[in-house]
C-alpha positions in Angstrom: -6.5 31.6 32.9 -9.4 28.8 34.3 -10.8 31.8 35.9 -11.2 34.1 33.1 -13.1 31.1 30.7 -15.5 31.0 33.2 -18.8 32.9 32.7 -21.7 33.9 34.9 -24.0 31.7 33.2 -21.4 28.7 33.3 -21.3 29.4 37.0 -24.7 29.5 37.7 -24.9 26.1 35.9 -22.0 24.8 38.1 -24.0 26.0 41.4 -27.0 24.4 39.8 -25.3 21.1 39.8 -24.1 21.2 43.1 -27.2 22.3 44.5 -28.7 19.4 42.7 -26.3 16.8 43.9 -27.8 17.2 47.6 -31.5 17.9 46.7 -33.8 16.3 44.1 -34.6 18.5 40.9 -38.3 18.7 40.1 -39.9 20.4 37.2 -41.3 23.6 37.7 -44.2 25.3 36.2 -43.6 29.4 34.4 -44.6 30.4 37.7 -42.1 28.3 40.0 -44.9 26.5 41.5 -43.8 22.5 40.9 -46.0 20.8 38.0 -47.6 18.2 38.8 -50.5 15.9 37.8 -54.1 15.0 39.6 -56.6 11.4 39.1 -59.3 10.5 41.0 -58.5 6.6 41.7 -59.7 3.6 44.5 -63.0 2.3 45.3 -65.0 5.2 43.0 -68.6 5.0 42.7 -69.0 7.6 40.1 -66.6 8.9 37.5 -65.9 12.7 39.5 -65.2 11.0 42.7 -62.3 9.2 43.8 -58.7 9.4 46.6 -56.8 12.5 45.2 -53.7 10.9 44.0 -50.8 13.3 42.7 -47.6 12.4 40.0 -44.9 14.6 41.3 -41.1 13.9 40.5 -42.2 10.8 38.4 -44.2 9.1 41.0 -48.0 8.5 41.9 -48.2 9.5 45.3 -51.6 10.4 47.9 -52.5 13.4 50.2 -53.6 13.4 53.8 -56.9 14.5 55.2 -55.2 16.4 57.6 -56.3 20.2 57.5 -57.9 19.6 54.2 -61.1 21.7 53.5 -63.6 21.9 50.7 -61.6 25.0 49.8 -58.5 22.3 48.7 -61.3 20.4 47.3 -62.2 23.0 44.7 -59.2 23.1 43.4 -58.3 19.9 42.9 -61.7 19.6 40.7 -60.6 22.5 38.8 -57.5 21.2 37.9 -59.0 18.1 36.6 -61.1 19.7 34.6 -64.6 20.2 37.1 -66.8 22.5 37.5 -66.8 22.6 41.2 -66.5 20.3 43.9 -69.7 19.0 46.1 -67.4 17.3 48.7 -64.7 15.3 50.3 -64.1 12.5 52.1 -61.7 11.9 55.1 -59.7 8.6 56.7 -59.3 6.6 53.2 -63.5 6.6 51.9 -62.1 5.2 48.4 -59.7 3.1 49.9 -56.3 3.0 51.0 -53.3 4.3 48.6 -49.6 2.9 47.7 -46.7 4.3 48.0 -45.2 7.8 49.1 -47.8 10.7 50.6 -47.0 13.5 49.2 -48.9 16.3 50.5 -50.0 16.7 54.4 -51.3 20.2 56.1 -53.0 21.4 52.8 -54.2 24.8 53.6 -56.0 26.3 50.2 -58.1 29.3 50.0 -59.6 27.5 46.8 -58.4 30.7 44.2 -55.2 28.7 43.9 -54.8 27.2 40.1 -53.1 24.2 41.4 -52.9 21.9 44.5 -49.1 22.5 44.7 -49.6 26.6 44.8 -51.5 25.9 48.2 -49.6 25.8 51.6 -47.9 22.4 52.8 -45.5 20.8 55.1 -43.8 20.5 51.0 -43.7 17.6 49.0 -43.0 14.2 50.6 -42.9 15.7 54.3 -45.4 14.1 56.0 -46.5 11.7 59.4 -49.4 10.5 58.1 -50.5 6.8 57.0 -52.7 6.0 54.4 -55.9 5.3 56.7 -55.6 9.2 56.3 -56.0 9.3 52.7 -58.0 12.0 51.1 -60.7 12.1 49.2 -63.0 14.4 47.1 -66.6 13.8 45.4 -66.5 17.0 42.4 -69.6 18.2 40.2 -70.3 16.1 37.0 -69.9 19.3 34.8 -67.0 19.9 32.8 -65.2 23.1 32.6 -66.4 24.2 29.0 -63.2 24.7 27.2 -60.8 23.3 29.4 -57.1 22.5 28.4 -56.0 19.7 29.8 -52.4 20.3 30.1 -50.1 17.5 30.3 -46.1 18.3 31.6 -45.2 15.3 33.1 -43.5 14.2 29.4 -42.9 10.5 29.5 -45.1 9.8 32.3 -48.4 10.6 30.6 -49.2 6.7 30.2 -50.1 6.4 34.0 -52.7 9.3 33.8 -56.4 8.7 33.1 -58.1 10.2 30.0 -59.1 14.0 30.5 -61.3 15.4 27.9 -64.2 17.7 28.4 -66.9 15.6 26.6 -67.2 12.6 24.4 -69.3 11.9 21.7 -70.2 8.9 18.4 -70.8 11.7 15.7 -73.1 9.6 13.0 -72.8 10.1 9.3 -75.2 11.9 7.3 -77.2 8.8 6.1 -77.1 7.7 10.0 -78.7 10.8 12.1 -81.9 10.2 12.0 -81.7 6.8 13.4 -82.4 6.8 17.2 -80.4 5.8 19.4 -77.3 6.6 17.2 -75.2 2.8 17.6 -72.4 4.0 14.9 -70.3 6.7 13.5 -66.6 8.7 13.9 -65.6 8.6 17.7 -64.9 12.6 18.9 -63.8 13.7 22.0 -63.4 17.5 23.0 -60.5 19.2 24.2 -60.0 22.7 24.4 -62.9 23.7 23.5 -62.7 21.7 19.9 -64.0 18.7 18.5 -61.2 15.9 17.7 -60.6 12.6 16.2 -58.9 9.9 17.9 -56.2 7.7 15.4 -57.1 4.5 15.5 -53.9 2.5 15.0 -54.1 2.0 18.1 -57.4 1.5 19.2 -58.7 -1.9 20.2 -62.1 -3.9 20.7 -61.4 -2.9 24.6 -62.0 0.7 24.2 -65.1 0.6 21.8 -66.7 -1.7 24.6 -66.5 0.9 27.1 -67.3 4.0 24.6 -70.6 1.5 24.0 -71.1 1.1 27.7 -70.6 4.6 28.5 -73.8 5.7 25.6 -76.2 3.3 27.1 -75.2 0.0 24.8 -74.4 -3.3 26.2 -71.5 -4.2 23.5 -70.3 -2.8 20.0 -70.3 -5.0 17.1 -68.3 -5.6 13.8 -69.1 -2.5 11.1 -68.4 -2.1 7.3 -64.8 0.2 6.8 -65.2 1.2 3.3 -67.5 4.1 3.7 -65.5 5.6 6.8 -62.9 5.5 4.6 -63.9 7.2 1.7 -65.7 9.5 3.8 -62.4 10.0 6.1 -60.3 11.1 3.0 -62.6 13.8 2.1 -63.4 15.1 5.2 -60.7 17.4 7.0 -58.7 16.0 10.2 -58.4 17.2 13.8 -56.7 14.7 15.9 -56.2 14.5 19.4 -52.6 13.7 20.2 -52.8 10.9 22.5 -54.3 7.0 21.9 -56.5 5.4 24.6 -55.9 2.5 26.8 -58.8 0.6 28.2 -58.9 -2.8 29.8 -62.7 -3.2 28.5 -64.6 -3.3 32.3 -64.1 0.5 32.9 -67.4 2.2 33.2 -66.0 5.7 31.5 -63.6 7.1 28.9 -62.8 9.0 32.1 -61.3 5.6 33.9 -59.2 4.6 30.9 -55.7 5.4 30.7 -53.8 7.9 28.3 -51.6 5.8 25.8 -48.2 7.1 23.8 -48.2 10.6 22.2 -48.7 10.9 18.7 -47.0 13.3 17.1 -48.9 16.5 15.6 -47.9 16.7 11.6 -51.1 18.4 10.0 -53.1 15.8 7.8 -50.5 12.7 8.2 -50.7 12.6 11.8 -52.8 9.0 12.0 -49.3 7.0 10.1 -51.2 4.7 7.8 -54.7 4.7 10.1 -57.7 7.0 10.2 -60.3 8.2 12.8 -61.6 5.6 15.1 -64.9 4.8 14.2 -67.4 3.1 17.0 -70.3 0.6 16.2 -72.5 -0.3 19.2 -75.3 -2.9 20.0 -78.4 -1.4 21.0 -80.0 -3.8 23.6 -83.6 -5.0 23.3 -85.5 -2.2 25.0 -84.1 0.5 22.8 -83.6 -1.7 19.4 -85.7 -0.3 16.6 -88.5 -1.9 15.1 -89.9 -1.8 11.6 -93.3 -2.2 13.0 -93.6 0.3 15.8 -90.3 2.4 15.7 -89.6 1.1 18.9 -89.8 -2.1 21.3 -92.2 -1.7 23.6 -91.3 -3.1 27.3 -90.9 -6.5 27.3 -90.4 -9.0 30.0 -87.7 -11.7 29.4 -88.8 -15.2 29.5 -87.2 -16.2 33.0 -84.2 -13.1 34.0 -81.6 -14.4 36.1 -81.2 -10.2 37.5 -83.5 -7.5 37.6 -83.8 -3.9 38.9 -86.7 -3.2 41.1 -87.6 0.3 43.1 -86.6 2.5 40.5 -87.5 6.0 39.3 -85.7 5.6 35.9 -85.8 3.1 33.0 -82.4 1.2 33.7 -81.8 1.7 37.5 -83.2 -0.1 40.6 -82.5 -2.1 43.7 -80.2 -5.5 42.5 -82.4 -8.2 43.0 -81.1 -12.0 41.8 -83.4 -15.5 41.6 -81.5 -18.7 42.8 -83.3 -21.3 43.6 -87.2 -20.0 42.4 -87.1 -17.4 44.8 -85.8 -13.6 44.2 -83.6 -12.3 46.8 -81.0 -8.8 46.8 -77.2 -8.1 47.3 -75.3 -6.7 50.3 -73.2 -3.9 50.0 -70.4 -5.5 50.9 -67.3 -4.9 48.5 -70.1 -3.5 45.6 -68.3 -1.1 43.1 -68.7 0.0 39.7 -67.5 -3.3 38.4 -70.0 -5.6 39.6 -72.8 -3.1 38.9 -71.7 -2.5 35.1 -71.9 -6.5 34.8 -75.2 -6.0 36.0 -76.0 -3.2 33.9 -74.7 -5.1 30.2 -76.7 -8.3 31.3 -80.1 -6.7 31.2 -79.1 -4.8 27.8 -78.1 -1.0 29.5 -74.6 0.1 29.3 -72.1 0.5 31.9 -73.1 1.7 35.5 -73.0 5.0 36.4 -73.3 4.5 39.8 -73.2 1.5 42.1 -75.1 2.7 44.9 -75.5 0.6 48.9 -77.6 1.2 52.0 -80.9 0.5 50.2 -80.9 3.7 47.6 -83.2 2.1 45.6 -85.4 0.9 49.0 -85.5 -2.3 50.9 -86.1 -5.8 49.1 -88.0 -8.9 51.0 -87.0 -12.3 51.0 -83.7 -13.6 51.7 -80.2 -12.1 50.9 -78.6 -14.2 48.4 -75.4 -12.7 47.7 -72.2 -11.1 49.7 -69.1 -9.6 49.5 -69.7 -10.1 45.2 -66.2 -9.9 42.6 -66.7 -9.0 39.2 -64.3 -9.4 36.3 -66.0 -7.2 34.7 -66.3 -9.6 31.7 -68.8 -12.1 33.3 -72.3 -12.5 31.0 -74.6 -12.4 34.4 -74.0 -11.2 38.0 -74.6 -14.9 38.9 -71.4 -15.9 37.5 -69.3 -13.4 39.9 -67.4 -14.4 43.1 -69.3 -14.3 46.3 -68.7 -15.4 49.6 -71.5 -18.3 49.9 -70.1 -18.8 53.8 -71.2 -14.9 54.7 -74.0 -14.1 56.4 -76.0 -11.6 58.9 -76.5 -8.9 56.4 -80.0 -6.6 56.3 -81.9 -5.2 53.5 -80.6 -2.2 55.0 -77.6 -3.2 52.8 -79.2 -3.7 49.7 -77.4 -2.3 46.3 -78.8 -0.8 43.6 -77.4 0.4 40.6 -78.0 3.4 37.6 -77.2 2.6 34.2 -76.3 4.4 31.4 -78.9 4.4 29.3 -79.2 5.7 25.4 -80.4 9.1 24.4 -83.7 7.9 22.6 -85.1 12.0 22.7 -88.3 10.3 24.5 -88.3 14.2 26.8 -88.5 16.2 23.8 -92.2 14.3 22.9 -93.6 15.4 26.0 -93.9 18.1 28.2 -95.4 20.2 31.3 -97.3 23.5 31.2 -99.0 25.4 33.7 -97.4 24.0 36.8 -95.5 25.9 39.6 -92.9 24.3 39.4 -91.2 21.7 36.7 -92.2 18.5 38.1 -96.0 19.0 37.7 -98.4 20.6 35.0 -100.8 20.3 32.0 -99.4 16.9 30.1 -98.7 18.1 26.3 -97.2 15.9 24.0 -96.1 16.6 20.8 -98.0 14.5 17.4 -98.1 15.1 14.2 -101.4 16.5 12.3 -101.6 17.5 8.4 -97.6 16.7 8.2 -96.0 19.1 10.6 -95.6 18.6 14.4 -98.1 20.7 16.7 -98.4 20.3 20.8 -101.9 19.3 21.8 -103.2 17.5 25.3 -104.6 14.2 26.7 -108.0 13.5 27.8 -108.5 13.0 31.1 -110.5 10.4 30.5 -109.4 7.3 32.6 -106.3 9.2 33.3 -104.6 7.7 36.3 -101.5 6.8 38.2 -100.5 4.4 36.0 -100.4 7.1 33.1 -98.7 9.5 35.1 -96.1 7.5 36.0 -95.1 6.9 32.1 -95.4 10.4 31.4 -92.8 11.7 34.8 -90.7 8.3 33.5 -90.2 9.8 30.2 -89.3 12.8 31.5 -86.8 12.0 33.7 -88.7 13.4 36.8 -89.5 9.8 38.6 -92.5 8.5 40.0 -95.7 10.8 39.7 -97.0 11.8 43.3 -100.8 12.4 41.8 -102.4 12.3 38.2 -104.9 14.9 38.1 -108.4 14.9 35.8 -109.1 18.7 35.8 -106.2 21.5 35.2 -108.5 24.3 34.7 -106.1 26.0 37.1 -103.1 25.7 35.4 -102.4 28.8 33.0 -100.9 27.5 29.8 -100.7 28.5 26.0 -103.8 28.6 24.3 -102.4 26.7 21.1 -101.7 23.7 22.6 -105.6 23.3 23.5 -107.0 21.0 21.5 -106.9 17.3 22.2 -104.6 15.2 20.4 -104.8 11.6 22.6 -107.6 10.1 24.1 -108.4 6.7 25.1 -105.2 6.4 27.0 -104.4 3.4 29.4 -101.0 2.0 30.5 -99.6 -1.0 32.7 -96.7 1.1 33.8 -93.9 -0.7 32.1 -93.8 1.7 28.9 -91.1 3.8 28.2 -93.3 6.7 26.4 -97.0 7.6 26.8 -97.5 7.0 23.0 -96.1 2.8 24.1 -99.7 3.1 25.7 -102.6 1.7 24.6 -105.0 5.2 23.4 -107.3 5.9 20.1 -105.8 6.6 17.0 -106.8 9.5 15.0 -110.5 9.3 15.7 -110.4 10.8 19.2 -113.0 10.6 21.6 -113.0 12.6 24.9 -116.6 13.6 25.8 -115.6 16.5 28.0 -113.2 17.9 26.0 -110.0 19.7 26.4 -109.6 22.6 28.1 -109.9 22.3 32.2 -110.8 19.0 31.5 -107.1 18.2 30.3 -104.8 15.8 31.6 -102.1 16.5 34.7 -99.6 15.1 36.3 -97.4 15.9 39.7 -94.0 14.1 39.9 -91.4 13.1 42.5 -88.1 11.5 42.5 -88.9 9.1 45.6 -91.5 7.2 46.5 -93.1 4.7 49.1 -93.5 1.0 48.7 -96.1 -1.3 50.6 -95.3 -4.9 51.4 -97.4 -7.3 53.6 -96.0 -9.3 55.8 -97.1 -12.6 54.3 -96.0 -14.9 57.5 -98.3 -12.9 59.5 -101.5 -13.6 57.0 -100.4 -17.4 57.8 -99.7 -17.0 61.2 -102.9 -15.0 62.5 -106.0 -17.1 60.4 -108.7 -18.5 62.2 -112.8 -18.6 61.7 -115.1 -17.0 63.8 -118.9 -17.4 64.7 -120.4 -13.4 65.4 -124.3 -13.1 65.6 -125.7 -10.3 63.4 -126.8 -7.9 66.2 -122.9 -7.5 66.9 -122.3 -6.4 62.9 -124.4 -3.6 62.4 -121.1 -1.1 61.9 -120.0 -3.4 59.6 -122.6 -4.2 57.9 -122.7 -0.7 57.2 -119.7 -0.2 55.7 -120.8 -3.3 53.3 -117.9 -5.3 55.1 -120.5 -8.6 54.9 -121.3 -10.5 51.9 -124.2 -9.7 50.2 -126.7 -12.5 52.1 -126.0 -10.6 55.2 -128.7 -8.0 54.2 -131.5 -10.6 54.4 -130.4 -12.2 57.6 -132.0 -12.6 60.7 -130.1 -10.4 63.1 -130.0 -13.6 65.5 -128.2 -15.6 63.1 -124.7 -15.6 62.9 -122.3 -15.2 60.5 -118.4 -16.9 59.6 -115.8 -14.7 59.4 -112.0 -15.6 58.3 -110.2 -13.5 60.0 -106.2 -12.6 60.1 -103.9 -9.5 60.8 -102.0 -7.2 58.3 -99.0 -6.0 59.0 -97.7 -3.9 56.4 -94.2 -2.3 55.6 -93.2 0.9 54.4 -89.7 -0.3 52.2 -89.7 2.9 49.8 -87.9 6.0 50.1 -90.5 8.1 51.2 -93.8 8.0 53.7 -96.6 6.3 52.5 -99.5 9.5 52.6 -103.2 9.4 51.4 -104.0 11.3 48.3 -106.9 13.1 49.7 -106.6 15.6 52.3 -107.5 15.9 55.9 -110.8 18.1 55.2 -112.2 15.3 52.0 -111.8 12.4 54.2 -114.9 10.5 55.1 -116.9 10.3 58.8 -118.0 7.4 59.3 -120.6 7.7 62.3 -120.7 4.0 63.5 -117.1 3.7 63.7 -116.6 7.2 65.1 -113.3 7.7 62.6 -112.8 9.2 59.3 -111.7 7.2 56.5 -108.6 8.9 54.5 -109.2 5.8 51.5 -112.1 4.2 51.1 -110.6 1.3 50.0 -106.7 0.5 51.5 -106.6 -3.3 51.2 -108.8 -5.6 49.3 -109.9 -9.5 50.7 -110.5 -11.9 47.9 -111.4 -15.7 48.2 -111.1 -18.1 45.5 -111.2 -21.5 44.8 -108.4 -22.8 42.7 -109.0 -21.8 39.2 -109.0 -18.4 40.0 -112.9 -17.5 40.3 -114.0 -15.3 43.5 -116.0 -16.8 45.9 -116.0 -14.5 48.4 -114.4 -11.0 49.2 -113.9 -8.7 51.9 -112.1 -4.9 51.9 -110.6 -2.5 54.3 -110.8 1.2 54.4 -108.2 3.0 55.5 -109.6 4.1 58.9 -106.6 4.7 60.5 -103.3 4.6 58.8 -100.6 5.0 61.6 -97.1 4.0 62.5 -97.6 0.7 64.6 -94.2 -0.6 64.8 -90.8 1.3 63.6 -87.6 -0.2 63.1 -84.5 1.1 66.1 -83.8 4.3 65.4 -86.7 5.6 63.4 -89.4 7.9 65.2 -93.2 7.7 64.2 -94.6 10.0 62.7 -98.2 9.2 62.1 -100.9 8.6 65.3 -104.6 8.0 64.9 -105.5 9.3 68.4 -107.3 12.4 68.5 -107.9 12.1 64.5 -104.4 13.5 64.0 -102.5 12.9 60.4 -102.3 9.7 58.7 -99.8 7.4 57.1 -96.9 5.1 56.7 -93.4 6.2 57.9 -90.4 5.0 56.0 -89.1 2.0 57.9 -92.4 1.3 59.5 -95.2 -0.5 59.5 -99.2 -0.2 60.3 -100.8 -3.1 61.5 -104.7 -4.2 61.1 -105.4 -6.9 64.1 -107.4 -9.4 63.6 -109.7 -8.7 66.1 -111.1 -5.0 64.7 -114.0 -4.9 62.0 -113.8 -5.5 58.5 -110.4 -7.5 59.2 -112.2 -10.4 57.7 -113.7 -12.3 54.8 -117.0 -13.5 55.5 -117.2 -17.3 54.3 -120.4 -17.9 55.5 -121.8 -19.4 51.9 -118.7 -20.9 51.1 -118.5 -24.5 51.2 -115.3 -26.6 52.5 -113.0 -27.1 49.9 -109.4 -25.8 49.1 -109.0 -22.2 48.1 -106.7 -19.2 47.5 -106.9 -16.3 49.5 -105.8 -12.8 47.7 -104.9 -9.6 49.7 -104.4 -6.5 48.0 -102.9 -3.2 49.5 -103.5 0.1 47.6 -105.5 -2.3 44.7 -106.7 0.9 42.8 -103.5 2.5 42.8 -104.6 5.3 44.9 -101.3 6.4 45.8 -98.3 6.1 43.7 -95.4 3.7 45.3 -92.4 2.5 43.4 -93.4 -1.4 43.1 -96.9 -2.0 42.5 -96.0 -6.4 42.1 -95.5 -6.9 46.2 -99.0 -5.4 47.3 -100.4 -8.7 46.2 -100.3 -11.7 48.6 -101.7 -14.7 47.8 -102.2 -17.4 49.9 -103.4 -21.5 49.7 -106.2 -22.5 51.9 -108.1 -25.5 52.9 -111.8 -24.8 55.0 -112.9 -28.3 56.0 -116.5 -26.7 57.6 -114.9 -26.2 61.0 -111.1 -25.3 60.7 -109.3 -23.6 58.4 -105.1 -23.7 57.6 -103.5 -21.5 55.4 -100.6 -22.3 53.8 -97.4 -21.3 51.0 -98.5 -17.5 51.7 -96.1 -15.6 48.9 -95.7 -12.0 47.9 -95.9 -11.0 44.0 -92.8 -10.8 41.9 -91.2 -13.0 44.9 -91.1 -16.3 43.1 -89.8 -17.2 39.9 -91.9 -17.7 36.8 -93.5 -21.4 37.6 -95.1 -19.5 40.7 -97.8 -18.5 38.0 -98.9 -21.4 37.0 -99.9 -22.0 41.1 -101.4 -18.7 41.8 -102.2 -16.9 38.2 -101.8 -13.4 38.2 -99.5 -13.1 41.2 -96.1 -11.7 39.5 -98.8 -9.1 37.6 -101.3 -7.7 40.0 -103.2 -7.3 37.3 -106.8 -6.7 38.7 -110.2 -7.0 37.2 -111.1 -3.4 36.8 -108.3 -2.4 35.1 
């Protein structure tokens, strides 16, 4: 009778059961293959990098390096929603992982739609540790349209948030503001826009939507209107809420809270669609007056970012006791750098970068091994190990900031070039009341203009700035000249922040070849003297006339040498330059080998007329004397281990600076002087300055200035307090005016 209840579907239940009792019982996908889940987790430096951690049977587990490919590495970005995958990362990169591993021998051909469809020793058979734990660096794009499905049930609060993009959608009477600070929060999933319920939303998550659009903090904001406006408008939510501890740097590093439940119009309960209202900080803050802030300088900054391409990114450099130093690498994540980033009024880091990305800083190294809350007002109020030392500006950190979207690139743009980082410079203005693309005059057009425009384009530092473009093709309507006068310091954010004419404008040469140009690059080099060596090397020296002739050719003696008797002798203060490479790239001259000069006397060509500049002054700040160097032979003197020169004067081969190197000028060669000879004793400053008509571009114009106290008692002379500019705090201007600027006379 028991046999005869029983059916074939009861008894496949029953073997089911039994099967079950020995094994565990997983979930399995339509297609058999086990479901599981993907996050990118541990020591991350950007948002699509991290150790590949999987939730199978309930439980986060890792996946060992061994056998892994790039092939594997593709499809774990596809699954979570990437593009592609530009790497990965053996023996723990990101750190170590907890618990089981659950994947070792991962053998993918990279068509697979899932990590768990590639071949495996199977889930949870491994002999690996977690020093073996992999990890993968995938594209920034997202997948347009991807569904992020979720079939873990109960266990979705452990994954992080997996949307394809994210955006603060203003209202009407809000979209013409720039930067948009306010409006519904949206994020899109599927290929469709949706709102996110905001019951339970907290201040935590608007601070990192804020941070992640380039805004330091969000702020209190009227409710009435969103809610008038909410009830009319129709509703899309997404069907999860948001958990963020407030220090994450992305959406993409929060976790996924409960499910909400999908019920047409009434799925929010009693709330509505979150709605985000952000503080813009003080560089992007709009202004009745000019539309925008200009750059600004803070009274006294505790941080700043030095060496970078981009507004908002830069070597980490910190003042403690009047004297600016950097940050080892040591520990530096995205936490410390997004404290960094919200302090000088950006948003939350994109990247936290080591090994001197940004280049190498000077002075000492004032912090090591820095934690971060997240939460602290100033890097200076972080955890670091005071006790640690022996670290190199090798190590230096840097950071890139998320920055808002101000439209600055669509004002400006390049025509003509062969390729997009160089061209004809055509902004956009308007004329008679609609917008029309004209040119600059070339006028006065320089480095310092160049670099603003490749700045505001988001192509870096400009590599030349060019007076004629006749050989550029470009379209004829865009001819006429629409800014002249033009002149910047470098700091602006726009080329219209500049000072130029307004709409009387006056270019002499016209248009036409005659327009402005500009060549750009992400990278460039950065000069610093070696100041100790100035202070080290000085002395005064008695050399008769007949033994200057070369010199006095090259106008290297002050102007009462031309009447001397060439018996009579003249006093030279004379030191060495050494001078450092710290950028990211070599240090070349602008002009080529076949425009530089011969100079007979010398027997050598010059590649820069004018590489340093020698300036005496007596203490309130009015020249006395000067001296200058041309750059006869730029050359690799001394590299650091490990670094080969490149650059050798002998037998008039190429000339410049390799990165990591440095040229030295000895004391003992011509023109490596100032000559004093109708200067009194007295006290005085001495002033060197490398590259002082920004010949070449570099990425820190402040440190090729050194300046110097001296004291010439008629027989002797000391030199003393020798500091770089920007090295000092503030109060260092009031000793040596113009130091932290390098603002020279002719400009």
């Amino acid at each position: 009778m028991l046999r005869q209840a029983i059916t074939s579907s009861d008894l496949w239940l029953l073997c089911f059961m039994l099967v079950c009792t020995w094994l565990p019982c997983n979930a399995q996908s339509e297609s058999g293959t086990p479901a599981i889940q993907l996050r990118l987790v541990g020591e991350k430096q950007k948002k699509h990098e991290g150790r590949v951690e999987v939730l199978y049977n309930g439980e986060w587990g890792t996946v060992c390096d061994d056998d892994f490919s790039i092939y594997a590495a593709q499809v774990v970005c596809r699954e979570l929603g990437f593009v592609d995958a530009e790497s990965w990362s053996p023996s723990a990169k990101y750190g170590r992982g907890h618990g089981r591993i659950w994947l070792d021998n991962v053998d993918c051909n990279g068509r697979e739609n899932s990590l768990a469809e590639c071949r495996s020793n199977g889930f949870g058979v491994s002999d690996c540790k977690h020093s073996e734990d992999v990890g993968v660096v995938c594209s920034p794009q997202r997948i347009p349209g991807f569904k992020f499905i979720r079939t873990q049930g109960n266990s979705d609060k452990g994954l992080p948030v997996s949307v394809e993009d994210v955006r603060i959608r203003a209202t009407y009477s809000h979209r013409k503001r720039v930067p948009i600070t306010e409006g519904f929060l949206e994020v899109k999933d599927g290929g469709k826009w949706k709102q996110i319920c905001n019951v339970d939303w907290t201040e935590m998550n608007s601070r990192v939507i804020c941070g992640m659009y380039g805004f330091p903090a969000d702020k209190r904001f009227n409710n009435k209107p969103y809610k008038l406006l909410a009830k009319r408008r129709k509703k899309n939510f997404w069907g999860f809420s948001v958990n963020c501890t407030g220090n994450e740097a992305d959406l993409s590093d929060c976790k996924l809270g409960r499910e909400i439940e999908l019920k047409g119009n009434s799925t929010c309960e009693q709330g509505m669609p979150v709605v985000v209202s952000c503080v813009p900080g003080r560089t992007f803050a709009p202004s009745l007056s000019t539309g925008y802030r200009k750059a600004y300088r803070v009274e006294q900054p505790l941080v700043r970012l030095k060496g970078g391409a981009m507004i908002g990114e830069g070597r980490v450099e910190v003042l403690r006791n009047g004297e600016w130093g950097t940050v080892c690498e040591d520990n530096w994540n995205i936490r410390a750098a997004t404290v960094v980033c919200r302090e000088l009024g950006f948003g939350s880091a994109k990247e936290a970068l080591i090994g001197a990305s940004m280049g190498q800083g000077i002075g000492p190294v004032h912090m090591n091994e820095v934690e971060c809350s997240g939460f602290e007002k100033s890097l200076t109020e972080c955890h670091f190990n005071r006790d640690s030392v022996g670290c190199s500006h090798e190590e230096d950190v840097a950071v890139k900031c998320n920055v808002p979207a101000m439209g600055f690139q669509n004002r400006v743009r390049l025509s003509g070039g062969r390729n997009p980082y160089e061209g004809r410079v055509e902004v956009l203005t308007d004329r008679n009341g609609s917008l029309v693309w004209g040119t600059v005059c070339s006028e006065s057009w320089g480095t310092m203009e160049a670099m603003v425009v490749c700045r505001q384009l988001g192509l870096g530092f400009a590599s030349h700035a060019f007076q004629e473009t006749w050989y550029w093709q470009s379209d004829a309507t865009s001819d006429d000249i629409v800014m002249s006068g033009v002149r910047c310091s470098g700091t602006e954010l726009t080329l219209d922040q500049c000072l130029h004419h307004g709409k009387h404008i006056q270019c002499p040469k016209g248009g036409g070849r005659f327009a402005a140009g500009v060549a750009c690059t992400l990278t460039a080099p950065d000069l610093v003297l070696n100041a100790q060596e100035v202070e080290h090397t000085a002395y005064l020296e008695d050399r008769p006339m007949y033994a200057l002739q070369c010199a006095q050719e090259e106008k290297c003696l002050s102007s009462s040498a031309d009447k001397a008797d060439q018996n009579s002798y003249r006093r030279l203060l004379r030191f060495s330059s050494q001078i450092h490479n710290n950028g990211q790239t070599d240090f070349r001259p602008r002009a080529g080998h076949q425009s530089w000069t011969w100079h007979e006397c010398h027997r050598h060509f010059h590649s820069m007329e004018v590489f340093t500049h020698y300036d005496l002054m007596n203490v309130n700040g009015t020249k006395v004397a000067e001296g200058h160097k041309a750059s006869f032979c730029l050359e690799d003197t001394r590299c650091k281990e490990g670094i080969e020169k490149k650059y050798e004067c002998a037998n008039f081969g190429a000339q410049g600076i390799t990165v990591g190197c440095s040229d030295t000028y000895r004391h003992d060669i011509d023109c490596q002087w100032i000559d004093i000879t109708d200067v009194p004793p007295g006290d005085y400053i001495l002033q060197v300055v490398i590259n002082p008509n920004y010949e070449v571009a570099e990425s820190d114009y402040t440190n090729n200035i050194m300046k110097c106290r001296s004291r010439y008692d008629g027989n002797r002379v000391w030199m003393y307090n020798c500091q770089i500019g920007g090295s000092r705090s503030s109060e260092t201007e009031e000793t040596f005016p113009g130091l932290l600027t390098n603002q020279l006379s002719h400009r």
